[in-house]
C-alpha positions as CSV (number, residue, x, y, z in Angstrom):
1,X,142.5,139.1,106.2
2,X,145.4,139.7,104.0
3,X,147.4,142.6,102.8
4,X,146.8,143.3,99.1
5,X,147.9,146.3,96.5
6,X,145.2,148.2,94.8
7,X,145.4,150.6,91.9
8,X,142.7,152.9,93.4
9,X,142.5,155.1,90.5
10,X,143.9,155.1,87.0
11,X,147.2,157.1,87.2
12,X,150.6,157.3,88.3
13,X,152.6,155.2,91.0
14,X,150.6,157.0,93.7
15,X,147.2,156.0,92.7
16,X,149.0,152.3,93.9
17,X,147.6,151.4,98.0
18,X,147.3,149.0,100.8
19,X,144.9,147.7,101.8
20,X,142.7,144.7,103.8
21,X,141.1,142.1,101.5
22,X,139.7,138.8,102.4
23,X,141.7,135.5,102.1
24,X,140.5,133.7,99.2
25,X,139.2,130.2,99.1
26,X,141.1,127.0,96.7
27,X,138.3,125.4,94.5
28,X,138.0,122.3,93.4
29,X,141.9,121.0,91.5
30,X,142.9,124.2,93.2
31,X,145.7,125.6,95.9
32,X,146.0,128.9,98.1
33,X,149.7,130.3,97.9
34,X,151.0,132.2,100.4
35,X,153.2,134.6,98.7
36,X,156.7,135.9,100.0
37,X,157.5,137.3,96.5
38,X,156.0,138.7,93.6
39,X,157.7,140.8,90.5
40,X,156.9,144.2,88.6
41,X,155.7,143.8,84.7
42,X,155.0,146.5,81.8
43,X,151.6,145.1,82.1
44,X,151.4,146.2,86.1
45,X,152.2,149.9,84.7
46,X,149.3,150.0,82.0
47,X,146.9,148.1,84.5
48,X,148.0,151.2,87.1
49,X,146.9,153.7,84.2
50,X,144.1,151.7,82.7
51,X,145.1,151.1,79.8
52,X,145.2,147.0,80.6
53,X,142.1,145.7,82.2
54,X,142.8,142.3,84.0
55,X,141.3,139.2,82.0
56,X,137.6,137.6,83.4
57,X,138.3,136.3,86.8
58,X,141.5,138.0,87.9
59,X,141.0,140.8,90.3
60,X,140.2,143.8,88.4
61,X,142.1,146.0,91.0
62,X,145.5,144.1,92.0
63,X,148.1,143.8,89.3
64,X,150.3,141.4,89.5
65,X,151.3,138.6,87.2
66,X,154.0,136.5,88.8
67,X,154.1,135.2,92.3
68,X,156.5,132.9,94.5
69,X,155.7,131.8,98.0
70,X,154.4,128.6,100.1
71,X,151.4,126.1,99.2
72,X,149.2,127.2,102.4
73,X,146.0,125.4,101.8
74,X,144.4,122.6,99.2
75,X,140.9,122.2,97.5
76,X,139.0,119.6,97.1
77,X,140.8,117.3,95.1
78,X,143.7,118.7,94.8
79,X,146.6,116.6,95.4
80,X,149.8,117.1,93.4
81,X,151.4,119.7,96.0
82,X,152.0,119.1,100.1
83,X,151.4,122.3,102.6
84,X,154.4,124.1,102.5
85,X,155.9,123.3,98.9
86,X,157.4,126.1,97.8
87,X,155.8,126.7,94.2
88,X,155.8,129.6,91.4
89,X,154.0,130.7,88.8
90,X,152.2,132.9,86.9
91,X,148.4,134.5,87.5
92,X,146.1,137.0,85.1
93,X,146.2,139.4,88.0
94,X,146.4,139.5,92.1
95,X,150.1,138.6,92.3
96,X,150.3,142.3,94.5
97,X,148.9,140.3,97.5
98,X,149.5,137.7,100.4
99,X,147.7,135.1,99.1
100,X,147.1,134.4,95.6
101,X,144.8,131.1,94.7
102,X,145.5,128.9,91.9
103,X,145.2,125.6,89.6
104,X,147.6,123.4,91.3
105,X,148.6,121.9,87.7
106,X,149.2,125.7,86.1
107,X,152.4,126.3,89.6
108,X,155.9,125.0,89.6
109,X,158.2,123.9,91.8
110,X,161.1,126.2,92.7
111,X,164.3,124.7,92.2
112,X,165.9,124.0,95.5
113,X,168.8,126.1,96.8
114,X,166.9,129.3,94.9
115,X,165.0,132.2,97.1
116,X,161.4,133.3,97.0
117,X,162.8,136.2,95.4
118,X,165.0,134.8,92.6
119,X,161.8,132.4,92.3
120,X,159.7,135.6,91.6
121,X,162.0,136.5,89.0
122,X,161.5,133.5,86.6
123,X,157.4,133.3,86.0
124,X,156.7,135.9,83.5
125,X,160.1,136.6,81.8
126,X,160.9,132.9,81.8
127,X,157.6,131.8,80.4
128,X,156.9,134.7,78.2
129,X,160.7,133.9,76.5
130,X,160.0,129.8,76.1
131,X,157.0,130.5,74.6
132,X,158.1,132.9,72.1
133,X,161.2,131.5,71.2
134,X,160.6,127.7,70.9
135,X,156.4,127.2,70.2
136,X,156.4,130.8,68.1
137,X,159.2,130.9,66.8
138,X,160.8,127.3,66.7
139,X,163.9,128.1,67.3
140,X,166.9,125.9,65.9
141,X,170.0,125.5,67.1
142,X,172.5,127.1,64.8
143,X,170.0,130.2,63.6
144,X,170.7,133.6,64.5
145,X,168.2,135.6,66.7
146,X,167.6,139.0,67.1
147,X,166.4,140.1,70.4
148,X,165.3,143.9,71.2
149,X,165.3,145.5,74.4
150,X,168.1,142.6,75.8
151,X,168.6,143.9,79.0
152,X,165.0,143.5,80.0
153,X,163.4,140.7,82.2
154,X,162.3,138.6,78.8
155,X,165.3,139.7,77.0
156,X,167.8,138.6,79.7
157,X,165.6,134.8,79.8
158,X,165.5,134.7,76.1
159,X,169.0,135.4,75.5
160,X,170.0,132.5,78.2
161,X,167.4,129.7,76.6
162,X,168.4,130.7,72.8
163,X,172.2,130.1,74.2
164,X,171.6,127.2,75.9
165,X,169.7,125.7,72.8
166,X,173.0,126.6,70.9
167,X,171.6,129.7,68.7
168,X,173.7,133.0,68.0
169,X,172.1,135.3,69.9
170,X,172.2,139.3,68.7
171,X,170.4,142.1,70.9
172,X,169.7,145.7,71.4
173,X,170.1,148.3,73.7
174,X,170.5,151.7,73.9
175,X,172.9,151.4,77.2
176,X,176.4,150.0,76.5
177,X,176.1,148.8,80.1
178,X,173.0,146.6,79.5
179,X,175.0,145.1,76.6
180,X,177.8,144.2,78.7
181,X,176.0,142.4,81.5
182,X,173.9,140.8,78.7
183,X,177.8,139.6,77.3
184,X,177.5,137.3,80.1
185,X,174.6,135.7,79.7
186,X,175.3,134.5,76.6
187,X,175.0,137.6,74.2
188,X,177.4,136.9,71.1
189,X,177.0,141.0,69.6
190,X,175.4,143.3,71.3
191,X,174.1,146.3,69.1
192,X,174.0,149.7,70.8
193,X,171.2,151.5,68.9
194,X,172.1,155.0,70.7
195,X,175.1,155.1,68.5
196,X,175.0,152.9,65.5
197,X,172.1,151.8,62.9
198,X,170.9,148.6,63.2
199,X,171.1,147.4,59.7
200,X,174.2,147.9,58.3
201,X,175.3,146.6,62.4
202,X,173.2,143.3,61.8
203,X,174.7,142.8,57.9
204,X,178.4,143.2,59.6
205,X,177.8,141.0,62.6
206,X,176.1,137.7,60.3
207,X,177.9,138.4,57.3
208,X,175.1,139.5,54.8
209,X,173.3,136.5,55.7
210,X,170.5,138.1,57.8
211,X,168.8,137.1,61.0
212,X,166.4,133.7,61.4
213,X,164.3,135.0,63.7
214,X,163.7,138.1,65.7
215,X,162.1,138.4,69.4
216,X,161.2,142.0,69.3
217,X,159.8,143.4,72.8
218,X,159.5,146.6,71.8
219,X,157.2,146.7,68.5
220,X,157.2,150.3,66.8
221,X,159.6,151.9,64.9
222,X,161.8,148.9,65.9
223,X,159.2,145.8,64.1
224,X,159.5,147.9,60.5
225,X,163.5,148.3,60.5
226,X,163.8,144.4,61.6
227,X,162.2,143.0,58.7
228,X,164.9,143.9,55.9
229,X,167.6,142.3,58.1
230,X,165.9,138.8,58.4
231,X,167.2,136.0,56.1
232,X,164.7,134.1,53.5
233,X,161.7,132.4,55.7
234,X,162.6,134.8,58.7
235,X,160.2,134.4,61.3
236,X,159.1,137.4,63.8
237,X,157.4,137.1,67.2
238,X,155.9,140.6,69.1
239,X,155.9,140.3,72.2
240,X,155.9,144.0,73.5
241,X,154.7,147.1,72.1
242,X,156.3,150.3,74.2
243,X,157.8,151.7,71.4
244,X,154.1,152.1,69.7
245,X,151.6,149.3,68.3
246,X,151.0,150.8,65.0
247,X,153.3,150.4,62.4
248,X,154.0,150.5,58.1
249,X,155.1,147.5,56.4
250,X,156.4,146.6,53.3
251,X,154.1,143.9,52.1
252,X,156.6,143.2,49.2
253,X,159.2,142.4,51.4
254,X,157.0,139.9,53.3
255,X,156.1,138.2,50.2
256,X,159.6,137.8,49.1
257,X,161.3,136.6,51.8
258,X,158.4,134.5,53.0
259,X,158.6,136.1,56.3
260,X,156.2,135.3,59.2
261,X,155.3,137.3,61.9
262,X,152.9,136.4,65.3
263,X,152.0,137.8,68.0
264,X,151.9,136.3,71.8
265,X,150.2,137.1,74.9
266,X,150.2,135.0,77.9
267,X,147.7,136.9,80.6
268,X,144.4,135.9,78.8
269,X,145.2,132.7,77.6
270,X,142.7,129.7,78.4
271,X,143.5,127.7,81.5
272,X,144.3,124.5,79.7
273,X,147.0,126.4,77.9
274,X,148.5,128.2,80.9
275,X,148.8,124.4,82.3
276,X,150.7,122.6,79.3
277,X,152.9,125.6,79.0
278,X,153.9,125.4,82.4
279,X,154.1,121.4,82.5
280,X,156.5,121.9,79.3
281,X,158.7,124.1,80.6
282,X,159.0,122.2,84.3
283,X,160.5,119.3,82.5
284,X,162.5,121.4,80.1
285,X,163.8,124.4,81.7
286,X,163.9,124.1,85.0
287,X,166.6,121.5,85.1
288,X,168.7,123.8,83.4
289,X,168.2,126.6,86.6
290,X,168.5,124.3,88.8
291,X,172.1,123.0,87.3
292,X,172.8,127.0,87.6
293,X,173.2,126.9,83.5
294,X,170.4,129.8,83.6
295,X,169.6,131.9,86.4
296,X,167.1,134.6,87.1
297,X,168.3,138.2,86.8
298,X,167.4,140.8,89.7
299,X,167.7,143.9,88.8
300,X,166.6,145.8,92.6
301,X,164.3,144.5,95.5
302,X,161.6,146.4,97.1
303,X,159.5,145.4,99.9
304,X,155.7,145.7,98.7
305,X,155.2,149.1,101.3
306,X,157.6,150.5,98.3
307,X,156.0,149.6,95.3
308,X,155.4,152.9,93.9
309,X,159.0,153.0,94.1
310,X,159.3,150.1,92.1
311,X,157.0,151.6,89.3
312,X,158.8,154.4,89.0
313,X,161.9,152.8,88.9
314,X,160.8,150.6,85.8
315,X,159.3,153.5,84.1
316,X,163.0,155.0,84.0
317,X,163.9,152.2,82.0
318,X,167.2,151.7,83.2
319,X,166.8,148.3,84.9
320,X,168.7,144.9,83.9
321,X,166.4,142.3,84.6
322,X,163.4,142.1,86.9
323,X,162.4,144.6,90.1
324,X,160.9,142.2,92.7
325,X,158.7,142.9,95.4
326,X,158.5,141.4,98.6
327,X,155.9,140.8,101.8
């Protein structure tokens, strides 16, 4: 048996449990992780209310996107990992638990001299931000991009890739502090939107010239007052909707600038997807973390008998980076 979490009821922190579940089995191309680290995610929080049912064949009850731990058993077939490689990766559900079964092809290694925890960390935010800003968006080097909500997970990965691929990097906050720590990441302006307007900030900071791209994590009220700051051909990836998922746009504006915008999920994506993503950014990214050019950000750590705790920490919204969980 293993220890899993369980959302026993659609509602706050306390409808999250403990409980005995069987240890699941590795298929065919498949491997059973034993997990020493998993992370919190927005999504975790709307699972835990019900408003973000788990995709067809994750566990319905156990959030959980992310998980870091120890290969522990192999199915038939399966051949790329040894027992006992560490590995990471990212799961449509079920990361709240000991042992967490996989496609061998969809984990990645975690780069040597980094913990289970710090390996927890990088899944999700890291993924969710490579994604967006380099097969969405296609970022350049040289552009400017606009990332809201900086100091979160995703914002703290993207800002680090969109340095590291030599773009000017602009985000948001509304905590100076947030903004600060962001500085060193790589964060050329911050813009504090608790005390200044973001588009006569944004004109100041790239000299009329607009934004190329925005990574906007927040969606709302936020998506309409970023489009009249993007440049001609401005592109826009949602990623995150907090701030609301309804919102009014200027069509006209669209037209004129030529701007795009997309959307991204990564949770119900096909399998085949989840692999090349994670293959692409093995051979891409991970060199960089493991040179220590761009390093997870941990916020807090909880062990998982705290993980209400953790919930209620993230819905406070005053975290940099990610809240990891531990067995």
């Amino acid at each position: 048996m293993m220890r899993a979490i369980v959302v026993t009821r659609p509602g706050g922190p306390e409808a999250l449990q403990e409980v005995e579940r069987p240890v699941p089995e590795p298929g065919p191309g498949e491997i059973r992780v034993r997990v020493h680290a998993s992370a919190v995610n927005r999504a975790d929080l709307l699972q835990r209310r019900g408003l973000y049912p788990a995709p067809p064949g994750a566990p319905q009850d156990v959030p959980g996107l992310e998980y870091a731990g120890e290969v522990d058993a192999m199915g038939e077939g399966a051949g790329l990992w040894a027992v006992g490689s560490r590995v990471m990766g990212i799961v449509g559900g079920g990361g709240y638990a000991e042992y967490v079964v996989v496609h061998e092809r969809e984990a990645m290694r975690i780069p040597q001299g980094l913990s289970f925890e710090e390996g927890a960390a990088i899944p999700e935010a890291f993924l969710t931000a490579y994604d967006a800003l380099f097969r969405r968006l296609e970022l350049e080097m040289g552009e400017r991009l606009l990332i809201h909500a900086v100091g979160s997970g995703v914002g703290t990965a993207a800002v680090q890739l969109a340095h590291a691929a030599g773009a000017m990097t602009l985000g948001t906050s509304r905590t100076a502090g947030k903004l600060q720590r962001a500085g060193e990441l790589g964060l050329d302006v911050g813009i504090d939107t608790s005390q200044e307007e973001l588009a006569p900030a944004l004109e100041s900071a790239t000299g009329g010239h607009g934004v190329d791209a925005v990574l906007d994590l927040v969606g709302g009220k936020t998506l309409e007052a970023s489009l009249p700051a993007l440049a001609q051909g401005g592109r826009v990836v949602v990623v995150g909707t907090v701030a609301g998922s309804r919102v009014e746009l200027d069509l006209g504006l669209l037209l004129r600038r030529r701007i795009r915008i997309v959307g991204t999920v990564l949770r119900s994506r096909p399998l085949e997807e989840k692999i090349a993503l994670a293959r692409e950014f093995s051979g891409t990214v991970l060199p960089l973390i493991s040179s220590g050019k761009i390093r997870p950000v941990i916020e807090c750590t909880y062990p998982f008998s705290r993980v209400a705790d953790a919930h209620r920490q993230m819905e406070e919204n005053d975290t940099f980076g990610k809240i990891v969980l531990t067995w």
